[in-house]
C-alpha positions as CSV (number, residue, x, y, z in Angstrom):
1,X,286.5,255.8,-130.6
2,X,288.1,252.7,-130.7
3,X,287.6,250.2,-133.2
4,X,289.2,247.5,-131.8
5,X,286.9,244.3,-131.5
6,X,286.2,243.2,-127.7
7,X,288.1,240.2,-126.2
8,X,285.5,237.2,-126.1
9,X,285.1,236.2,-122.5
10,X,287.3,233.1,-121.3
11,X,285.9,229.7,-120.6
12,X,288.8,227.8,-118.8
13,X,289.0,224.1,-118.6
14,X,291.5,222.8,-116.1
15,X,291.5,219.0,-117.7
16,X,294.9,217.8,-116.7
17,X,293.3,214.3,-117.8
18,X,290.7,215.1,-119.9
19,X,291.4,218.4,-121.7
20,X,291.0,216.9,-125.2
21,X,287.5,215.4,-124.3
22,X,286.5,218.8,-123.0
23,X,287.3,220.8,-125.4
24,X,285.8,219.1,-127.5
25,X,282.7,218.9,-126.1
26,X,282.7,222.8,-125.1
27,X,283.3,223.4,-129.1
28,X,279.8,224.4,-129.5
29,X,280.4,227.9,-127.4
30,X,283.1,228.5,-129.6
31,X,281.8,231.4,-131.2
32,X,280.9,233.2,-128.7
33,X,283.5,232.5,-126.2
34,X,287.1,232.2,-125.6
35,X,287.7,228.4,-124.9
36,X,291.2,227.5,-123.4
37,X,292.3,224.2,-121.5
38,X,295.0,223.7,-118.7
39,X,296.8,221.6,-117.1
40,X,296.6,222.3,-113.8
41,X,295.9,225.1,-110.8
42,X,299.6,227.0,-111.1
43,X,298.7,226.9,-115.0
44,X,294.9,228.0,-114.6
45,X,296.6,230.8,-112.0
46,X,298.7,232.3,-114.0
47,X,296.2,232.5,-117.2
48,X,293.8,234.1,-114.9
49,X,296.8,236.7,-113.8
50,X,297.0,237.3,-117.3
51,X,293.3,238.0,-118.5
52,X,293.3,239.9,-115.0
53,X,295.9,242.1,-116.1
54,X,294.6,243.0,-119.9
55,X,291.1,243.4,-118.8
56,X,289.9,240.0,-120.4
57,X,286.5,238.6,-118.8
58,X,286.1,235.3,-117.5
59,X,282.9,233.9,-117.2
60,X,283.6,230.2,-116.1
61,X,286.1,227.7,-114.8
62,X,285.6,224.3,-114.9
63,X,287.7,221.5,-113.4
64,X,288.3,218.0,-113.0
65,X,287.5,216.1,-109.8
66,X,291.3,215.8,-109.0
67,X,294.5,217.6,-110.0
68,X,297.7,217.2,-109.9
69,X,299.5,220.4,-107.5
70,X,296.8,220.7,-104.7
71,X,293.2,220.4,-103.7
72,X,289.7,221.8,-105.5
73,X,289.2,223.6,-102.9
74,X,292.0,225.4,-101.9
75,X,292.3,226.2,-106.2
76,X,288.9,227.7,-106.5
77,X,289.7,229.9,-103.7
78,X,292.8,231.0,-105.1
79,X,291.1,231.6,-108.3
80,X,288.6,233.8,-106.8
81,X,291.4,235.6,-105.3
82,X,292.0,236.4,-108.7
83,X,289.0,236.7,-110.6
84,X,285.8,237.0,-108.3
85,X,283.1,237.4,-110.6
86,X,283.7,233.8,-112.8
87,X,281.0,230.7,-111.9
88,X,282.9,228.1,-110.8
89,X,281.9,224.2,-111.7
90,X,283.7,220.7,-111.0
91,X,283.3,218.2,-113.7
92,X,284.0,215.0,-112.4
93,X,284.9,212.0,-114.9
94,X,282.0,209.1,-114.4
95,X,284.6,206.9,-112.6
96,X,284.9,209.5,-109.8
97,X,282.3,211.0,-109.9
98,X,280.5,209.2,-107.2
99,X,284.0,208.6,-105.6
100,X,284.5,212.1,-105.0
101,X,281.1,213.6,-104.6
102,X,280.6,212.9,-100.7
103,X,283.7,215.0,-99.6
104,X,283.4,217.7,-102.5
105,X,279.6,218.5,-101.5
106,X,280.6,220.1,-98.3
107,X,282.5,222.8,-100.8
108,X,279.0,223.0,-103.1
109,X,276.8,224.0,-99.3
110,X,279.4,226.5,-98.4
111,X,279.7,228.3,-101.9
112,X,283.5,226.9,-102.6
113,X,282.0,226.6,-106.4
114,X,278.8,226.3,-107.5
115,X,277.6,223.2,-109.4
116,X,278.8,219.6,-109.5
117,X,278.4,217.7,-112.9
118,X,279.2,214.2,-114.3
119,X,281.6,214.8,-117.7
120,X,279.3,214.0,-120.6
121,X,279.8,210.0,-121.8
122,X,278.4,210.8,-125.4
123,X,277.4,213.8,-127.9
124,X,274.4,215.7,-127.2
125,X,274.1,215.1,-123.1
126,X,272.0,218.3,-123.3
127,X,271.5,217.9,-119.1
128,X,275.3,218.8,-119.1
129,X,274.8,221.8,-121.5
130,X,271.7,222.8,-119.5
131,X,273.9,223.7,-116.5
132,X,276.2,225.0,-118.6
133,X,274.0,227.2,-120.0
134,X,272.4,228.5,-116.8
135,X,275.8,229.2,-114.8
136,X,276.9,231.6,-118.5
137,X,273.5,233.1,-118.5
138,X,273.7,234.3,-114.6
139,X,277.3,235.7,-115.1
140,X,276.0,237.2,-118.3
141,X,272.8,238.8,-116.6
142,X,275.0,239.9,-113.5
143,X,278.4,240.9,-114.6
144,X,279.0,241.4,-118.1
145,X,278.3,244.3,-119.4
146,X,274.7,243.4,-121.7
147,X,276.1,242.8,-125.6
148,X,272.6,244.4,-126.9
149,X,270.5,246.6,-124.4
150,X,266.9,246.3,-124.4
151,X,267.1,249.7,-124.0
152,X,269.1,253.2,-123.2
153,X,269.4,255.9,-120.6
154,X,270.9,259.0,-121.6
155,X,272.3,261.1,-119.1
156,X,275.5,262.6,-117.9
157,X,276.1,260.5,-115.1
158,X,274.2,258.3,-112.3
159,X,271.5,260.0,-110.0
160,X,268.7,258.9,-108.1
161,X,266.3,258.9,-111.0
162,X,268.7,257.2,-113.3
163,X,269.6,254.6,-110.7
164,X,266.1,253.4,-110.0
165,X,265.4,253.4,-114.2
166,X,268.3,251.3,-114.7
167,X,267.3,249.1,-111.4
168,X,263.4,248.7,-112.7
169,X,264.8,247.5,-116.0
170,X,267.5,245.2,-114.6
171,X,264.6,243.5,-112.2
172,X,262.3,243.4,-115.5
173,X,265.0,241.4,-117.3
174,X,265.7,244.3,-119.7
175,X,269.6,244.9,-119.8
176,X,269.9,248.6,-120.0
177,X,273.1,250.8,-121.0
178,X,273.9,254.5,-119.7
179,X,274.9,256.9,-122.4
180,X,276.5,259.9,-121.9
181,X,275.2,262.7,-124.5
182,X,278.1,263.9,-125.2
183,X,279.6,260.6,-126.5
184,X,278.8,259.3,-130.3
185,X,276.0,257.3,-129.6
186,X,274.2,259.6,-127.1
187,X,274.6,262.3,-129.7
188,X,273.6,260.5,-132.5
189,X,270.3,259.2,-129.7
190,X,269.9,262.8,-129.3
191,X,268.9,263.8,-132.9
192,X,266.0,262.0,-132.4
193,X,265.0,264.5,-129.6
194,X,262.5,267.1,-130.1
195,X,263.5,270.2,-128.1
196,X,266.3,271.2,-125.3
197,X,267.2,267.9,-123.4
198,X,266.1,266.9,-120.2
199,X,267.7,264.4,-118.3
200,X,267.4,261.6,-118.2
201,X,266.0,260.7,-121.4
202,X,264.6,256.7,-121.9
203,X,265.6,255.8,-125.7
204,X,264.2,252.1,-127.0
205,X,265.0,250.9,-131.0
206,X,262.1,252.2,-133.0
207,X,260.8,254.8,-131.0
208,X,261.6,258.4,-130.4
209,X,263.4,259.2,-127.0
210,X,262.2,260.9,-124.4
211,X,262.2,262.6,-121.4
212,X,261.5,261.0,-118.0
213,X,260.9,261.8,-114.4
214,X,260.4,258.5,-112.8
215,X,259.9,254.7,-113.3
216,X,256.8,255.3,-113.6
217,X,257.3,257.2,-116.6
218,X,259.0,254.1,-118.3
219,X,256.4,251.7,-116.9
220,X,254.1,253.2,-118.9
221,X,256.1,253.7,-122.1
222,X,256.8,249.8,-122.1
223,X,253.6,248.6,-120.0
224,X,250.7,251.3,-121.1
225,X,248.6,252.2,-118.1
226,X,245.3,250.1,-116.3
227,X,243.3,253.3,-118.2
228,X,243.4,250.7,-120.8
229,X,240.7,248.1,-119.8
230,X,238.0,249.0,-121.2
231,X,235.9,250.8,-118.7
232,X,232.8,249.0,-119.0
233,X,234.8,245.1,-118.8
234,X,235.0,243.5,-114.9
235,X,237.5,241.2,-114.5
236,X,237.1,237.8,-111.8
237,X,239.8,238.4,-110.2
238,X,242.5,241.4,-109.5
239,X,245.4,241.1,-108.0
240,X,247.8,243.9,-106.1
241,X,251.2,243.0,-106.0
242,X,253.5,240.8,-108.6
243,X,256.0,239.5,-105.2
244,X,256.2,235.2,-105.3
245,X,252.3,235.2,-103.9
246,X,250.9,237.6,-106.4
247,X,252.6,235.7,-109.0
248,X,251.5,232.4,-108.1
249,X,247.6,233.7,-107.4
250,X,247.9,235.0,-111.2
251,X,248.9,231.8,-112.7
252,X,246.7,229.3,-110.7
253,X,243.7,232.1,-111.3
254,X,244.1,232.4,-115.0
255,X,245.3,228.8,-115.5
256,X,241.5,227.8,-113.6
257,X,239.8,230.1,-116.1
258,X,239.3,233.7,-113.9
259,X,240.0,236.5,-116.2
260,X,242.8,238.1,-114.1
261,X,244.9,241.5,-113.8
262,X,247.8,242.0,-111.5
263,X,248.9,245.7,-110.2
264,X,252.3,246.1,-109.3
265,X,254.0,249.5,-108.2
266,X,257.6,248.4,-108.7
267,X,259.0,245.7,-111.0
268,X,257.7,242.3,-111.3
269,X,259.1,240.4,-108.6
270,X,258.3,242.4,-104.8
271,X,261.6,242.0,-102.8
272,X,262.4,238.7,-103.9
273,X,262.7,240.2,-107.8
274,X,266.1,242.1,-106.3
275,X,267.8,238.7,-105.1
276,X,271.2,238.2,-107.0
277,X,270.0,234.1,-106.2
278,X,268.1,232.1,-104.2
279,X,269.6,229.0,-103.8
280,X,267.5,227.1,-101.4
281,X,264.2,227.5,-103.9
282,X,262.4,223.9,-104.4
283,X,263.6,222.3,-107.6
284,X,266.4,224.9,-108.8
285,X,269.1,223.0,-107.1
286,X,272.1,225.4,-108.8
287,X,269.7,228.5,-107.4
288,X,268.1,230.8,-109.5
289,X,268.1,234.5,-109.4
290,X,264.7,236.0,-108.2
291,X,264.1,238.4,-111.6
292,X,265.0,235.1,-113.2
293,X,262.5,233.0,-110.8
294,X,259.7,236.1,-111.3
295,X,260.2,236.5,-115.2
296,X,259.3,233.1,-115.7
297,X,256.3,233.0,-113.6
298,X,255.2,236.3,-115.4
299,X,255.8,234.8,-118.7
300,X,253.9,231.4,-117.4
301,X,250.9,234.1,-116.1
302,X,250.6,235.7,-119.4
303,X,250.8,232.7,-121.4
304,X,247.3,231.8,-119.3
305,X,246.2,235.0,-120.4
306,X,246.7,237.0,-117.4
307,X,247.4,240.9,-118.1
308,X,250.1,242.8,-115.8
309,X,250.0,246.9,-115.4
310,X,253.4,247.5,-114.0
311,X,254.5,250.5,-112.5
312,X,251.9,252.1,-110.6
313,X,250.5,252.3,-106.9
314,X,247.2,251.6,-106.2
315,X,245.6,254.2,-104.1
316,X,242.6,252.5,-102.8
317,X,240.3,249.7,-102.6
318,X,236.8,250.0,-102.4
319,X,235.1,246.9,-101.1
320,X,232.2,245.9,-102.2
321,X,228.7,246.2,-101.4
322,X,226.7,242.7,-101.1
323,X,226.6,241.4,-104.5
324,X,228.8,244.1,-106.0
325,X,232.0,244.8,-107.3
326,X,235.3,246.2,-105.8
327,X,236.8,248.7,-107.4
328,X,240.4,249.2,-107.2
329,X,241.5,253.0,-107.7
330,X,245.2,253.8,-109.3
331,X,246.5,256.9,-111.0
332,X,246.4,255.5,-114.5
333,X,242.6,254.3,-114.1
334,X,239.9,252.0,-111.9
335,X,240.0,248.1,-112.0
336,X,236.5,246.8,-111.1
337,X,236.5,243.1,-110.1
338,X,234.5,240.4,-108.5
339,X,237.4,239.3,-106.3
340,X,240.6,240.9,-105.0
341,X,244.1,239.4,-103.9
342,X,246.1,241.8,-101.7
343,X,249.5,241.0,-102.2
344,X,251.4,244.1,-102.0
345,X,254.2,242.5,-99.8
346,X,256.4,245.4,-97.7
347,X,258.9,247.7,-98.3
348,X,262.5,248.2,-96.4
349,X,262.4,250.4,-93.5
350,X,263.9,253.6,-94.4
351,X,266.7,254.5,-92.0
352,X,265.7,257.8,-91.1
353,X,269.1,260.0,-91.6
354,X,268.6,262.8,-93.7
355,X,272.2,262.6,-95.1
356,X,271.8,259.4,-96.4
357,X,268.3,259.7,-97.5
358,X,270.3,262.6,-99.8
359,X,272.4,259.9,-101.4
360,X,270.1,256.9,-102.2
361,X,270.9,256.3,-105.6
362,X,274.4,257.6,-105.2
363,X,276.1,254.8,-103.3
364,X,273.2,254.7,-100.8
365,X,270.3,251.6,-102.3
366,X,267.6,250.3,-100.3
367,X,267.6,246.5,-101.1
368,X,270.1,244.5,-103.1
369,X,270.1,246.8,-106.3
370,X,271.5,244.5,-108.4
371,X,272.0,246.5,-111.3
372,X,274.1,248.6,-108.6
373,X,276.6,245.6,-108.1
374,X,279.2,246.7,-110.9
375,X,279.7,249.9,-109.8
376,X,281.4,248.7,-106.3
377,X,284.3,247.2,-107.9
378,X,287.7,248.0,-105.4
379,X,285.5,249.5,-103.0
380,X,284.2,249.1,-99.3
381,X,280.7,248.2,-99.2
382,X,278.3,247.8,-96.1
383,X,275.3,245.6,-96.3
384,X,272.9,246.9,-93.0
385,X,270.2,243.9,-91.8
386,X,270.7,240.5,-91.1
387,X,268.0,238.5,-93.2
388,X,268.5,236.0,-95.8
389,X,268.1,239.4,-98.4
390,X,271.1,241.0,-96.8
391,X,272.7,237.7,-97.3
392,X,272.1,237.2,-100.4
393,X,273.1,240.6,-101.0
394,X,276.3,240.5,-99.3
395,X,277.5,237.5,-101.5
396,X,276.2,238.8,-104.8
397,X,278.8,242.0,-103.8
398,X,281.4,240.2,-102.6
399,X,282.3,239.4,-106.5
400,X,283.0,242.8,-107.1
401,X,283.8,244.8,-104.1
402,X,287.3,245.3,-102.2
403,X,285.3,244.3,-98.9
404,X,282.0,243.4,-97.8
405,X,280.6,243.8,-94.1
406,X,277.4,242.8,-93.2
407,X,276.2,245.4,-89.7
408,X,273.5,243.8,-87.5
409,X,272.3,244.6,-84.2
410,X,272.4,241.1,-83.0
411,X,274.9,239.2,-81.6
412,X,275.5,237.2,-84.7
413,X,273.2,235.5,-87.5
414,X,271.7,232.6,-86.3
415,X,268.5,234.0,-85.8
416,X,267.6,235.7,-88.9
417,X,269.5,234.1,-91.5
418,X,269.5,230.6,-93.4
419,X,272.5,228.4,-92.6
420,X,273.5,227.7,-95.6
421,X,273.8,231.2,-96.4
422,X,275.6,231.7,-92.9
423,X,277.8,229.0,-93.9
424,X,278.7,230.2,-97.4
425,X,279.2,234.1,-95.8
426,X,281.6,232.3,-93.3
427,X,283.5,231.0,-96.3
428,X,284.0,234.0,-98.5
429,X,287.1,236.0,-97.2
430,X,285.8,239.3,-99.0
431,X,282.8,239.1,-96.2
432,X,282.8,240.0,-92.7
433,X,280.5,240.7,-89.9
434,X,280.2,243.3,-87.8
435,X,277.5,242.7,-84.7
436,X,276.2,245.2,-82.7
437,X,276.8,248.4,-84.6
438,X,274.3,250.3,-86.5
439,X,275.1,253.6,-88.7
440,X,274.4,256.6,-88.0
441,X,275.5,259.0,-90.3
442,X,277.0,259.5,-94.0
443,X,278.1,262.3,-96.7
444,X,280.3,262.7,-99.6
445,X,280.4,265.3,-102.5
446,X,277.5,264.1,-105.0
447,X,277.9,260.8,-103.5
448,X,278.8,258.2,-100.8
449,X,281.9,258.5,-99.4
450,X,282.3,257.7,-95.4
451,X,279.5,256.7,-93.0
452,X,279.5,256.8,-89.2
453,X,279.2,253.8,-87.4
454,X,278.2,253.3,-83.7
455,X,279.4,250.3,-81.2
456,X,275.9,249.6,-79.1
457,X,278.3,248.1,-76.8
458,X,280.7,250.3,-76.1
459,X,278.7,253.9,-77.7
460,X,282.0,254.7,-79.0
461,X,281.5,255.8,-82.7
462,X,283.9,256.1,-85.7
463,X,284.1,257.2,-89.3
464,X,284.8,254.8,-92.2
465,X,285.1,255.5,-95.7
466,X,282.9,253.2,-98.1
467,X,282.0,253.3,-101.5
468,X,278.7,251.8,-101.5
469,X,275.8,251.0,-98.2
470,X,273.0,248.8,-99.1
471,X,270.2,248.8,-96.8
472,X,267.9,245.9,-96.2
473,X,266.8,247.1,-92.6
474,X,263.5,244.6,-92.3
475,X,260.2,245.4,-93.4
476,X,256.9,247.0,-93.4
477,X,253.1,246.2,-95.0
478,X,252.4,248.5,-98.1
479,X,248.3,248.9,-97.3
480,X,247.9,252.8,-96.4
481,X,245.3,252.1,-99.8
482,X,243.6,249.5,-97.9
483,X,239.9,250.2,-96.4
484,X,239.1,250.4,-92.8
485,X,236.9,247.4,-92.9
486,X,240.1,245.4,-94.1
487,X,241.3,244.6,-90.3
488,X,245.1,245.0,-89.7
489,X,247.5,244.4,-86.8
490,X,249.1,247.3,-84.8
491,X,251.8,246.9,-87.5
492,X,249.8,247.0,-90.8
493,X,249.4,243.5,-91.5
494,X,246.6,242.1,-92.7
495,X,244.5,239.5,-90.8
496,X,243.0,236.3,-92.7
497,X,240.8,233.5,-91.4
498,X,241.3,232.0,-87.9
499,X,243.5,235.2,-87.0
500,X,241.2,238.0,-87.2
501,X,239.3,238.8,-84.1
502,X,237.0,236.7,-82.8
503,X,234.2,239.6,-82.5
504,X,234.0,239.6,-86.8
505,X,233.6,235.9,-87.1
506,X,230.5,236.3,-89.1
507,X,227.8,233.6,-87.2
508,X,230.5,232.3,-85.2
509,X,232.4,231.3,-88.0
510,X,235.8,233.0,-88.9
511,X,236.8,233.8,-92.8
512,X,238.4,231.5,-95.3
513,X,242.3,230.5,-94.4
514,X,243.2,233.5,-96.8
515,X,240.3,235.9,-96.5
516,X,240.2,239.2,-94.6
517,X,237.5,240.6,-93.1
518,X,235.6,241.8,-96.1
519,X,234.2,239.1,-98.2
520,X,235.4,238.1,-101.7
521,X,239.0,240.2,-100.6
522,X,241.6,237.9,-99.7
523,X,245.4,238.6,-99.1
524,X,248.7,236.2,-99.6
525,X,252.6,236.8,-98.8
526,X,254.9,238.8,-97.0
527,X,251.7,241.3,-96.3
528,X,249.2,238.6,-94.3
529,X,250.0,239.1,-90.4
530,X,251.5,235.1,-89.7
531,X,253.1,234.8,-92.5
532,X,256.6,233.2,-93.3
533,X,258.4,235.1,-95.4
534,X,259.8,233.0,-97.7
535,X,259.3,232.8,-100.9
536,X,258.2,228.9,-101.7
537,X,255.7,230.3,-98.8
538,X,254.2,233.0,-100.9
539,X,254.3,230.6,-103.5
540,X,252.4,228.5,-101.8
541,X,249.6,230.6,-100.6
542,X,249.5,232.3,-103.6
543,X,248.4,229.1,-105.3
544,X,246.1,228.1,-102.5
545,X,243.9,230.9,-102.9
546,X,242.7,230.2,-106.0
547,X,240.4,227.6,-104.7
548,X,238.9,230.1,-102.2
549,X,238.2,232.7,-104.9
550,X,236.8,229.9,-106.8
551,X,234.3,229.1,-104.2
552,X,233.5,233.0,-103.4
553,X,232.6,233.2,-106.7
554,X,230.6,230.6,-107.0
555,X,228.5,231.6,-104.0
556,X,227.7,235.1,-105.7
C-alpha cells in the first residue's frame, strides 16, 4: 500500500504580465490545488511535459489575452496535445479585454478553450470565481478520480452489471469507486458481508453491503420502491419519465400546487442525463453537463415537494373511466392519479449483432456512458450516429482516447448535427469522420477488441482494432406499457392535440396541444410524435402542460 500523499492537481497560470495579480487572486484554491504561474507557452509546455510525465493531474489552464512566443490559439492546442483532459480559460486584462474579444470568440464557438473572462479589478469579484468554480467542478465530476465516493462497488473487475451500476450512479451525481475484494479496502468492505460473496456487491457508509443483480437493485436501496405511497393516497398528477420534459412537468406541477410523483426506469435525466455538456442550453453560456442540468431540476422538483421513484419500469397504464382515476402499474407497486404525463422519452436502437450485444458493458455502451470515458485512455474509440448525442459524445472522448471517429451513414453531418458542435468536432485533431460505413461485426476475449467495418460505397469491409464503440444509433418511443386507446404512429409515438386523427376529435373538436386521445393523459418530449428533440424543447413542453392539467382538473 503506499502511503505516499497524492499530488494536488495543477492550476497553471500563464501571466507573463500579470502573474503576481493572479496568483494572488487564485490563493483561495490554495488548499486544495497546486497553483503555479508562468511566463509564457514554451514555459507552460514544458511544465505540462513534466506533470505529464510523473502522472501529476491538471485540472485548468488559464492565460492572458496575449503572450509573448505565439498565439492563444495555436498554445491551447499544443497544450492539449499534451494534456487533453484540462479546461482551458483566457483571462483577459480589462484593457484588452474588449480589444481582444472579437477575434478570440471564433476560438470559444469552435472549442479552442472554453470560457472567456475579464481578470478581476478588486477582491471578492465572486462572477470570476463563479466560472472558476464551474470549469473545476466539471473536470472534477468528469476526469478526476472522485476524492470521497458516494458509494462503492466491489467486484473483481468491470462487467455488464458493474458498468451499468457505476453508470446509474455517475448520471445520479453519485461518484462511485470500484474495489477489488481482494485489495485492503474491499476486504476490510467485505467483513461486513453476511455469507459467501456474490458479485457485485453495492457498499454505502453506514450500511451493510450487499449483493446486487441490477440497477434496479440499487435504485431501491437508495430510492425505496413506489410500494411506498400509501395505498389508499391519489396523487394530482403522475408523471413517467424524469428526461428534460418530465422534469420540467414536475416542477411547474408541484410549484402550481398538484401533489406530484415522477416514475423513471433509468437515472434522472432520460438521454440528455448522459451528455458530457450541452453547450447551446439557454442561459448556461459555458454549457452544462446534462446530469448537472437534471440534478438541479430534480433538486428544484423536490424542494416543491415533488417525490421521484427511480429505477423502475412502469408496466402499464390504465386509463380511466369518466370521473375516475388512472392507475399506473410498476413492479414495486400501483400509482393512482387524477392526471398522467407520459414522458418516457426513447431509447437507442440496439444494433442487432449478437457479438456485440455480448460485450455491452465491456467496451461496447449504448449512449455516451460517461462514467465509461476514463477507461479509453490510449485507445481507439468509435462513436456510431450522427446526432448532436454522438457529438457530444465524441468530444467528451476525445479528452481521453488515442483517436476518436465518429461512423455515419450520411454523407457528412450537416443534417443531423448542430454546427457549433460540427465546428468544434472539425477543430479537435483527436476526432475524425468516417461517412458512409456502418459496423458490422465485433469480438475480443472478455471484451472489445476489433470491430468490422463496411464501406456502403464500395461493400468492401475491413477489421480495425478499437478499444471502446459507443453507440448512439437514433431512437425509439418507450410505450409498449401504454393502452390501446392512447393512439400512436406506425412508429410508437404518441399523438397529442391537432395531430391525432381527425376521426377521435371528440364533437369536432381535437384534444388539448399536449393531450392524447384519452382524457386527463397528456404526453411531452422526445416521446410525442412532432416533437423536436431538443432539450430547451422538452423543457418547454414540459412546463406548458401544467396549465392543461390544471384545467382537466378543474373540469372533473
Amino acid at each position: 500500500m503506499n502511503d505516499q500523499a497524492p499530488r494536488l492537481p495543477l492550476i497553471i497560470l500563464c501571466m507573463p504580465e500579470h502573474g503576481d495579480a493572479m496568483a494572488d487572486e487564485f490563493g483561495r484554491y490554495a488548499r486544495d490545488y497546486d497553483i503555479r504561474t508562468t511566463g509564457s507557452t514554451s514555459e507552460t509546455s514544458a511544465l505540462l511535459h513534466a506533470a505529464r510525465t510523473d502522472g501529476t493531474p491538471v485540472a485548468l489552464l488559464v492565460t492572458e489575452s496575449q503572450l509573448p512566443d505565439g498565439h492563444v490559439f495555436a498554445a491551447f492546442g499544443e497544450w492539449r496535445a499534451i494534456i487533453p483532459t484540462a479546461r482551458r480559460l483566457v483571462a483577459a486584462h480589462w484593457e484588452r479585454f474588449m480589444v481582444d474579444a472579437e477575434p478570440l470568440r471564433a476560438g470559444l464557438a469552435t472549442g479552442k478553450y472554453d470560457a472567456y473572462l475579464l481578470m478581476p479589478r478588486g477582491v471578492r469579484d465572486e462572477e470570476f470565481h463563479t466560472a472558476i468554480t464551474e470549469l473545476l467542478s466539471d473536470w472534477g465530476s468528469t476526469v478526476a478520480a472522485p476524492e470521497v465516493a458516494s458509494a462503492e462497488i466491489i467486484a473483481p473487475g468491470p462487467d455488464v452489471v458493474t458498468t451499468a451500476i457505476r453508470d446509474f450512479l455517475d448520471r445520479m451525481g453519485m461518484p462511485s469507486r470500484l474495489v477489488h475484494p481482494d485489495s485492503v479496502d474491499g476486504r476490510a468492505i467485505l467483513e461486513g458481508y453476511d455469507g459467501p460473496p456474490a458479485y457485485p456487491i453495492f457498499y454505502r457508509i453506514g450500511r451493510p453491503p450487499i449483493s446486487v443483480t441490477s440497477v434496479r437493485d440499487v435504485a431501491i436501496l437508495i430510492y425505496g420502491t413506489p410500494a411506498d405511497i400509501d395505498v389508499d393516497s391519489v396523487v394530482d398528477l403522475a408523471i413517467v419519465g424524469a428526461g428534460p420534459a418530465g422534469l420540467a412537468a414536475a416542477v411547474y406541477g408541484s410549484s402550481e400546487g398538484l401533489s406530484t410523483i415522477v416514475v423513471e426506469a433509468e437515472a434522472i435525466g432520460g438521454q440528455a442525463g448522459t451528455s458530457s455538456m450541452i453547450r447551446n442550453y439557454l442561459g448556461f453560456p459555458r454549457g452544462i453537463s446534462g446530469m448537472r442540468l437534471a440534478q438541479r431540476a430534480r433538486n428544484q422538483a423536490i424542494r416543491f415537494g415533488t417525490r421521484f421513484f427511480t429505477g423502475w419500469e412502469v408496466n402499464a397504464l390504465e386509463p380511466a373511466e369518466p370521473g375516475g382515476l388512472h392507475v399506473i402499474r410498476t413492479g414495486g407497486g400501483d400509482i393512482r392519479a387524477r392526471a398522467v404525463v407520459i414522458a418516457s422519452g426513447v431509447a437507442y436502437r440496439r444494433i442487432g449483432i449478437d457479438a456485440l450485444e455480448d460485450l455491452v458493458g465491456s467496451g461496447v455502451h449504448y449512449g455516451a456512458a460517461v462514467s465509461a470515458a476514463r477507461e479509453m485512455e490510449g485507445q481507439d474509440v468509435i462513436v456510431v450516429g450522427g446526432g448532436n448525442s454522438a457529438g457530444q459524445a465524441a468530444i467528451h472522448l476525445a479528452r481521453f482516447a488515442r483517436s476518436v471517429t465518429i461512423m455515419i451513414r450520411r454523407p457528412d453531418l450537416a443534417g443531423t448535427m448542430s454546427d457549433y458542435l460540427i465546428r468544434e468536432i472539425a477543430y479537435n485533431g483527436v476526432i475524425r469522420v468516417r461517412p458512409c460505413a456502418v459496423v458490422t461485426d465485433g469480438g475480443g476475449e472478455g471484451r472489445l477488441q476489433w470491430v468490422t467495418v463496411r464501406d456502403l460505397e464500395t461493400e468492401v469491409e475491413t477489421r480495425t482494432e478499437v478499444g471502446g464503440l459507443f453507440l448512439l444509433l437514433g431512437a425509439d418511443p418507450q410505450c409498449d406499457w401504454l393502452a390501446e386507446t392512447v393512439c400512436r404512429d406506425e412508429n410508437g409515438y404518441v399523438f397529442t392535440g391537432r395531430d391525432i386523427p381527425r376521426s377521435l376529435w371528440v364533437g369536432g373538436s381535437p384534444p388539448a396541444n399536449l393531450e392524447t386521445t384519452v382524457p386527463g393523459i397528456f404526453a411531452v418530449g422526445d416521446v410525442r410524435f412532432g416533437s423536436m428533440k431538443r432539450v430547451a424543447a422538452a423543457s418547454g413542453e414540459g412546463s406548458s402542460v401544467v396549465p392543461l392539467v390544471h384545467a382537466y382538473l378543474s373540469g372533473i
